[in-house]
C-alpha positions as CSV (number, residue, x, y, z in Angstrom):
1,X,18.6,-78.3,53.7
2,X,15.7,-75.9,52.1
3,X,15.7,-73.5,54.9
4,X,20.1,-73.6,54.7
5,X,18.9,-72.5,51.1
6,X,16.2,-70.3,51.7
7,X,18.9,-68.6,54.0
8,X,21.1,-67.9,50.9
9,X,18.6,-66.7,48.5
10,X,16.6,-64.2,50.5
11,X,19.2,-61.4,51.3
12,X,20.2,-61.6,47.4
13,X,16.0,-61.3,46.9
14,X,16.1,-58.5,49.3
15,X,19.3,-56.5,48.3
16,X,20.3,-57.0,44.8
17,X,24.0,-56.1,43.8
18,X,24.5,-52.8,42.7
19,X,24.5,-51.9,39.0
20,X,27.3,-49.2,39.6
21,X,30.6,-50.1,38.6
22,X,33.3,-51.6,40.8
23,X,36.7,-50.8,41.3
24,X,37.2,-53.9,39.3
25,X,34.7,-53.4,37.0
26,X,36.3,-52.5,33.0
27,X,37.2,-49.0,32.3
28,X,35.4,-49.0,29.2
29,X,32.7,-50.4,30.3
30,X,32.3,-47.5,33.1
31,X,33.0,-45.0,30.1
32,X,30.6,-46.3,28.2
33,X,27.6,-46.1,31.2
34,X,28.4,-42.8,31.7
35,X,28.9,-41.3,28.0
36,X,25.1,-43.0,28.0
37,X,24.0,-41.1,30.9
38,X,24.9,-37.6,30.3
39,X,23.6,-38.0,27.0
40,X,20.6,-38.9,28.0
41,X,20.2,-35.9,30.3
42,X,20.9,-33.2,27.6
43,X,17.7,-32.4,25.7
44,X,17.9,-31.1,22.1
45,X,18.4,-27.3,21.2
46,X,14.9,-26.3,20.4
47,X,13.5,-24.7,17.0
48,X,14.4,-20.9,16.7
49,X,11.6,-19.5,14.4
50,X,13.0,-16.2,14.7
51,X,16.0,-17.3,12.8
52,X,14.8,-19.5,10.7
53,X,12.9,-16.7,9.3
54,X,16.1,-14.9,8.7
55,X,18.3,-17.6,7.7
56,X,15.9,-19.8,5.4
57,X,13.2,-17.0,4.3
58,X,15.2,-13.9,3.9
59,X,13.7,-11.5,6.7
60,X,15.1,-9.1,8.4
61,X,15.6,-9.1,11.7
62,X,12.7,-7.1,12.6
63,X,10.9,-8.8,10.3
64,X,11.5,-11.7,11.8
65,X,11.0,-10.8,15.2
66,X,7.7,-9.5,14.3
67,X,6.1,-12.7,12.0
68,X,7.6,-15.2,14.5
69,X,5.2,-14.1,17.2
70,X,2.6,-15.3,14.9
71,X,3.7,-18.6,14.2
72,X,5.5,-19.2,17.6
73,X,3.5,-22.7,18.0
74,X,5.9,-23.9,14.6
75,X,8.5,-26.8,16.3
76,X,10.1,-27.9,13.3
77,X,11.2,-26.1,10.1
78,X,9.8,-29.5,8.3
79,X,6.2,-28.1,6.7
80,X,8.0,-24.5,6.3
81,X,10.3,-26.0,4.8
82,X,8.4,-28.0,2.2
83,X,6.2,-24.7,1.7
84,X,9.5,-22.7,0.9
85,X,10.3,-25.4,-2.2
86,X,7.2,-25.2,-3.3
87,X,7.0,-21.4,-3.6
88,X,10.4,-21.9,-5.1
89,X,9.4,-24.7,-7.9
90,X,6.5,-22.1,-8.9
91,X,9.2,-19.9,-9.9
92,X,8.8,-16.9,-6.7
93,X,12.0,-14.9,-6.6
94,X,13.9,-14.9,-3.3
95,X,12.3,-11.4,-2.3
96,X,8.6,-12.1,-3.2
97,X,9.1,-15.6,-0.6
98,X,10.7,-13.4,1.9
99,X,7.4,-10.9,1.7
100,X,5.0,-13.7,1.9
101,X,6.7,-15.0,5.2
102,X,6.6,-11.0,6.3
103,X,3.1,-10.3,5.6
104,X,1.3,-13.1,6.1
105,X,3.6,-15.7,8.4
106,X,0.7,-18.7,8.7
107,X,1.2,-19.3,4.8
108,X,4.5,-21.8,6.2
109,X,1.6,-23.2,7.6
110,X,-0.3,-24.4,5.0
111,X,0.0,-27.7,3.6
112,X,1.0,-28.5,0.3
113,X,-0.6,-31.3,-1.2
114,X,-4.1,-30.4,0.6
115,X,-3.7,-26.4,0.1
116,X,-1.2,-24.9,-1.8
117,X,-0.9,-27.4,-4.8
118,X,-5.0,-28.2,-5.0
119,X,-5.3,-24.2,-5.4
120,X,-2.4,-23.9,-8.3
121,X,-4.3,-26.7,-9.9
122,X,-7.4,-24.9,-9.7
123,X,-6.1,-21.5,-11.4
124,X,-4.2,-23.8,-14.1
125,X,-8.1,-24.6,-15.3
126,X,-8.7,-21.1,-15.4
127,X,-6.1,-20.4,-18.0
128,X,-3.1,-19.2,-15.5
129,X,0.4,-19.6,-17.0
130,X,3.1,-20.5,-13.5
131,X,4.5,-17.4,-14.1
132,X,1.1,-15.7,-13.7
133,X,0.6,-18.1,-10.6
134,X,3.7,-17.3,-9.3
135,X,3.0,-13.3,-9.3
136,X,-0.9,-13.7,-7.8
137,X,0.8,-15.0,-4.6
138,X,2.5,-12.1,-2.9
139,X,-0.9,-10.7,-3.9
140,X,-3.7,-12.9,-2.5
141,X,-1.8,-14.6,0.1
142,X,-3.9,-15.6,2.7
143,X,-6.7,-15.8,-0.1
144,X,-4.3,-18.5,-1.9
145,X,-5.1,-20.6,1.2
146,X,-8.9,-20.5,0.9
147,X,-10.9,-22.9,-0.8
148,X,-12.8,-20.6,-2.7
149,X,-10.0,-18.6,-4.4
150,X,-10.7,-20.3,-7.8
151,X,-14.1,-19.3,-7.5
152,X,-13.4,-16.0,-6.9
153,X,-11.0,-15.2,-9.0
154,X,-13.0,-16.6,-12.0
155,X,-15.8,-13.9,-10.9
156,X,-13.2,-11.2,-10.7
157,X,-11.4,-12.2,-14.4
158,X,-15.2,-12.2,-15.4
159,X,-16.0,-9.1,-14.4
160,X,-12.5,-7.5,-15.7
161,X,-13.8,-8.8,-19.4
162,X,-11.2,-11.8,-19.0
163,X,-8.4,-9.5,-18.6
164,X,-5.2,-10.9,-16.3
165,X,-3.8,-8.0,-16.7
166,X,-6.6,-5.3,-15.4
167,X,-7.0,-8.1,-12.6
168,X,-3.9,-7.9,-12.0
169,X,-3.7,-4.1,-11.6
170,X,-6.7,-4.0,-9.7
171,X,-5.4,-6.8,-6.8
172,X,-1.9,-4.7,-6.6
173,X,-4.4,-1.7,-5.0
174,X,-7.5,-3.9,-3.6
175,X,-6.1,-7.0,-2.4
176,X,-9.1,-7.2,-0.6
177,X,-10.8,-8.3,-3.9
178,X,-10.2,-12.3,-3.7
179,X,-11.2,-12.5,-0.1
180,X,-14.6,-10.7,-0.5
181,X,-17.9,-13.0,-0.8
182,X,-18.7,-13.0,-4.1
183,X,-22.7,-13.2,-3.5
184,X,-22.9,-10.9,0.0
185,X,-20.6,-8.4,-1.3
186,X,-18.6,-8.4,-4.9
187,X,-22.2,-9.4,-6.8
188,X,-24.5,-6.7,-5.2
189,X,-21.7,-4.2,-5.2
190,X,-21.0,-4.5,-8.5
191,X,-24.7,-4.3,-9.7
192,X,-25.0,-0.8,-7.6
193,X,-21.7,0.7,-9.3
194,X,-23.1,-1.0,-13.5
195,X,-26.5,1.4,-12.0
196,X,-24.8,4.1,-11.7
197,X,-22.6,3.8,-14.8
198,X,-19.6,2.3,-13.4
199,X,-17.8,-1.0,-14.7
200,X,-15.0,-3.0,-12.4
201,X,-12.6,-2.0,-15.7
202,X,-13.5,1.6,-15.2
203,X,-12.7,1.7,-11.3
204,X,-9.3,-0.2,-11.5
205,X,-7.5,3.0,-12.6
206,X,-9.2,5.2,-10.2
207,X,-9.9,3.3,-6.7
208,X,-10.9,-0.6,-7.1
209,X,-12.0,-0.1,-2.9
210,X,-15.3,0.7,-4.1
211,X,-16.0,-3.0,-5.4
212,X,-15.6,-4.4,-1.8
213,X,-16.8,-1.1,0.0
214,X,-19.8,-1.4,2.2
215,X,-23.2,-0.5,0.1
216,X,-24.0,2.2,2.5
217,X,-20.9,3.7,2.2
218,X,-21.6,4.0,-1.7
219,X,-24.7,5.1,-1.6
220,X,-24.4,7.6,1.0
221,X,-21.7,8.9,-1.2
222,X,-23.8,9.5,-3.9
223,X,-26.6,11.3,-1.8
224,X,-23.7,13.7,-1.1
225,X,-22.6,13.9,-4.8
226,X,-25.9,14.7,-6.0
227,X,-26.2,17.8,-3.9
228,X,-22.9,19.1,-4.9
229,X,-24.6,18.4,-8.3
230,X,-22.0,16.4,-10.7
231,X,-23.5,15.3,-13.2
232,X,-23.5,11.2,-13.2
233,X,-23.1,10.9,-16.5
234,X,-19.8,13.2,-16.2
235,X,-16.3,11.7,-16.1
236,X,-15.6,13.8,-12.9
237,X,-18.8,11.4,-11.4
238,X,-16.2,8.5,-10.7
239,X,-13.3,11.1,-9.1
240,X,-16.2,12.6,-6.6
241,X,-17.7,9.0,-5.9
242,X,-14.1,8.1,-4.8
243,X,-13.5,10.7,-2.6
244,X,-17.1,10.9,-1.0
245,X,-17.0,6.8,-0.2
246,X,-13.6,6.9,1.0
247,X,-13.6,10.5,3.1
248,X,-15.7,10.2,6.3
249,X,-18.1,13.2,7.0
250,X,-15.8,14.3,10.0
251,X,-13.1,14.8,7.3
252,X,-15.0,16.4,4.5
253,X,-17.1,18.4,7.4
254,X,-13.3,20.2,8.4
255,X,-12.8,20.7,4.9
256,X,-15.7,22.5,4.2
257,X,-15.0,24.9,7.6
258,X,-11.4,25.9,6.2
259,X,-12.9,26.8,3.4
260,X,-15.2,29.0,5.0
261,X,-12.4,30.0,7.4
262,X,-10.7,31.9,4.1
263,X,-13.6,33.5,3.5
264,X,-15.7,31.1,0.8
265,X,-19.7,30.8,1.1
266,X,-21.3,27.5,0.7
267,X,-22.1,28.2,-2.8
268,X,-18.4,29.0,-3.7
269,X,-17.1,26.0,-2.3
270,X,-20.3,23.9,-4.5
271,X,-19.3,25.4,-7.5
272,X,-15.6,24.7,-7.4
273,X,-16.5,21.3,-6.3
274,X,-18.3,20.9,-9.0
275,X,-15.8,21.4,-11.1
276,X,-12.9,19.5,-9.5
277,X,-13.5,17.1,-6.9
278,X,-10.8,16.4,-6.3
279,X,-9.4,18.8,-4.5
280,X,-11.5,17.5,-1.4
281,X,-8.5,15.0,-2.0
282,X,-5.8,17.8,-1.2
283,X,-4.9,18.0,2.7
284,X,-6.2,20.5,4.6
285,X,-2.7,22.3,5.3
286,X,-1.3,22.1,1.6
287,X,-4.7,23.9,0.3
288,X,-5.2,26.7,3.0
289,X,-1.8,27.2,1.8
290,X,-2.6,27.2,-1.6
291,X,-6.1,28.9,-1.3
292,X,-4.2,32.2,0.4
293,X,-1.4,32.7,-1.9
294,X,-4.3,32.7,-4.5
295,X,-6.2,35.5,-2.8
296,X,-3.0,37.3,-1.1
297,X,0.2,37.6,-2.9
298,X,-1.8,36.7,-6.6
299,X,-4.9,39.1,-6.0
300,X,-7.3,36.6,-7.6
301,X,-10.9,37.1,-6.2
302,X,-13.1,33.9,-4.7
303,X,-15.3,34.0,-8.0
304,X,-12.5,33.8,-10.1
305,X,-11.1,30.4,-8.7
306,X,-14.3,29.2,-8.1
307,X,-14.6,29.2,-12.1
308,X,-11.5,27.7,-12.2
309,X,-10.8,25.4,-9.3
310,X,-7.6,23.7,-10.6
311,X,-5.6,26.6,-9.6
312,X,-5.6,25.4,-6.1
313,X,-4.0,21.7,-6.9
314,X,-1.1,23.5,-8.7
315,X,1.9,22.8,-6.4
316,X,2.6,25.7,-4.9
317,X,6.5,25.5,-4.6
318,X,6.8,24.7,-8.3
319,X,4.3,26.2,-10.3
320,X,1.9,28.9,-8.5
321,X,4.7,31.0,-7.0
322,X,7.6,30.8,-9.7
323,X,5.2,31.4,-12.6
324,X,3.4,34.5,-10.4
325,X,7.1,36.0,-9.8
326,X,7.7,35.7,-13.3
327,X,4.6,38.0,-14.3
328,X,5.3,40.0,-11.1
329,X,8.4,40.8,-12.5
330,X,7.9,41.5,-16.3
331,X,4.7,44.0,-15.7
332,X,6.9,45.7,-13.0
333,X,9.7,46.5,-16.2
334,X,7.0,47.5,-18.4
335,X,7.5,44.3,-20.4
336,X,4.6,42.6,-20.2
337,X,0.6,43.8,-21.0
338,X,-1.2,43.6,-17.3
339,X,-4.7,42.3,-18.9
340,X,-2.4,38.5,-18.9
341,X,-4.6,35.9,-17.6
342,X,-3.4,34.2,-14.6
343,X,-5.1,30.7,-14.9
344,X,-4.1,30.7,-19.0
345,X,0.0,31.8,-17.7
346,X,-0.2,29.1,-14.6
347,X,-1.9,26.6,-17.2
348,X,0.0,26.3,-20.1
349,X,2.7,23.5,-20.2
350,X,6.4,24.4,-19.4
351,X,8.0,24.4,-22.3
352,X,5.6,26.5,-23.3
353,X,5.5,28.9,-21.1
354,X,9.2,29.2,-21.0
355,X,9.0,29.9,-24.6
356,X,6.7,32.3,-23.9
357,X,7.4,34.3,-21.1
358,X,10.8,33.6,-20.0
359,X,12.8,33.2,-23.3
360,X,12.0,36.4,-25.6
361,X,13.0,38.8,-22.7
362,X,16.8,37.2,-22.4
363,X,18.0,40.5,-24.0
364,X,15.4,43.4,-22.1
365,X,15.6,41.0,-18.8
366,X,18.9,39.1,-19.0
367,X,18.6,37.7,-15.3
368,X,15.1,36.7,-15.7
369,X,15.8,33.2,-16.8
370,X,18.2,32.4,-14.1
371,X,15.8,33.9,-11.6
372,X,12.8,31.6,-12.9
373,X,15.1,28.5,-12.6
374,X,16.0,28.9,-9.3
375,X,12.9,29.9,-8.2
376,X,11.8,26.3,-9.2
377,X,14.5,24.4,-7.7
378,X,14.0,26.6,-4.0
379,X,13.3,24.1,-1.2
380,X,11.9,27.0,1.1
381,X,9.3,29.5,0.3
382,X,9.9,32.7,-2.0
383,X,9.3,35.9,-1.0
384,X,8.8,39.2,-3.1
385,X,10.2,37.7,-6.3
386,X,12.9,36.4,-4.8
387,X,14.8,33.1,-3.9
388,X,17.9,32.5,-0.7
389,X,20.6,31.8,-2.7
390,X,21.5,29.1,-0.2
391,X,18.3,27.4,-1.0
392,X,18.6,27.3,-4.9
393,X,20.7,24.2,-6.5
394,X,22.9,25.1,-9.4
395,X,21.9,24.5,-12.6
């Protein structure tokens, strides 16, 4: 009887039934295994940074294309998604949010209860309204992230004489200024600049670059100031230490040749230098330009400029050439005395010098007004006194 049994059992051991349906099987059972199957087989559609960027963020497309390179490793919108809220509960508007994400695409990284919320808590101690808050983050941005913004930014406000504001100013052209290390860099930079006469509320205005500037660079800058020989305690001191830090030698050296290309000596170019740095800051096309109009078509002699070296940042379009027609014009008719002094004529404000030289000839030189406007408004260059009609817009 056991082995009858053992007889039974072992083929159903050895080839179980199959689980497939049968022909008899129920229809909805059937539907229902395979409904189950297919749907296990289709995997979910995965996360599209790139459009998430432009859907949820605001980015354009190239935007977009661009940030999501840098954040590729981001598989769910979850964490951007709670960093976009709170951006949005600090009170960002839509297109400061989209330029975080553009510039600096890890901030949809950061977490917000370990990162983002300690760091608004830690500027709220400093005496920062939201609103405030909310405008220092398209400016800091990845500096937001860092542990030791509070810390910085309480030197910087410190060193601004508590002023928001002039911070404020100062971040919009240095962003630089938060990330720096306050003892390696923003301490002993700041000490060098307070030697030499300069506080962080002075450079704001002219070039805040210099407070996280490399100390060689500064003081290689004023090696090369002092032998142009501005004075330190003058105001043009700052304008020459700006362009002498921030110009490298190659650049200043080609400056210097064109220069000497047109004729000036070493001690011409000194003097005007001395005068008015900044016209190293003038390109090197625009003031070739300038430089031989001013000894060609004007007549003026190297020492004369040198004396007064404004003359060559006048625009040339606008100023130099119209004003120059103008007195080109009136001495040819007889109507003006030839001992008139360039610089004082090129100098004086508009208003004035319509008043002056364009307005009391409207009788002797009836066409002399029209002429002076339109050689203002020319596009192209003037020749001989006198403007392409097709290049003058009506008045």
């Amino acid at each position: 009887m056991l082995r009858n049994l053992r007889q039974c059992i072992l083929p159903l051991l050895l080839h179980p039934p199959s689980l497939l349906p049968t022909p008899h099987a129920s229809p909805v059972f059937s539907c229902s295994r395979l409904h189950s199957t297919i749907a296990s087989t289709v995997s979910p559609k995965p996360f599209a940074v790139e459009d998430y960027l432009v859907a949820t963020w605001g980015l354009t497309r190239a935007q977009a294309l661009k940030s999501s390179k840098k954040i590729s490793h981001l598989k769910s919108p979850s964490n951007p998604d709670a960093v976009l809220a709170f951006l949005s509960d600090l009170g960002l508007p839509r297109s400061d949010i989209a330029a975080v994400a553009a510039v600096d695409p890890h901030f949809l990284c950061a977490g917000v209860e370990r990162t983002l919320a300690p760091r608004v808590a830690e500027l709220s101690d400093l005496g920062l309204s939201r609103p405030q808050i909310a405008s220092l983050v398209p400016l800091a941005l990845c500096s937001f992230r860092c542990s030791s913004l509070g810390r910085n930014f309480a030197f910087w406000l410190s060193a601004f004489d508590g002023s928001f504001e002039t911070l404020f100013k100062a971040l919009r052209f240095n962003r630089g200024l938060l990330a720096a290390h306050v003892e390696r860099v923003a301490k002993p930079n700041l000490a060098l600049l307070q030697q030499l006469g300069l506080s962080a509320s002075d450079l704001y205005r002219f070039h805040p670059r210099l407070l996280t500037m490399p100390q060689t660079r500064i003081q290689e800058a004023v090696v090369r100031i002092d032998e142009f020989g501005v004075k330190r305690n003058s105001s043009l001191f700052r304008h020459a230490l700006v362009l002498f830090a921030v110009l490298n030698q190659e650049l200043l050296t080609k400056k210097f040749e064109a220069f000497r290309t047109l004729g000036w000596s070493s001690d011409d170019i000194q003097m005007a230098v001395r005068k008015m740095p900044s016209i190293l800051g003038m390109s090197i096309p625009r003031m070739c330009r300038n430089l031989k109009f001013l000894t060609g078509d004007a007549g003026l002699e190297i020492p004369y400029i040198t004396q007064r070296p404004v003359l060559i940042m006048y625009s040339l379009e606008r100023r130099l050439l119209p004003r120059h027609c103008v007195l080109k014009d009136l001495k040819a008719k007889g109507l003006l005395n030839a001992g008139v002094d360039f610089y004082n004529m090129v100098a004086c404000p508009d208003k004035k010098f319509i008043d002056k030289f364009v307005l009391p000839y409207k009788e002797s030189f009836p066409d002399l007004a029209g002429a002076y406007f339109g050689w203002c408004a020319a596009k192209g260059p003037l020749q001989s006194g006198k403007v392409k009609k097709k290049k003058v817009a009506r008045a």
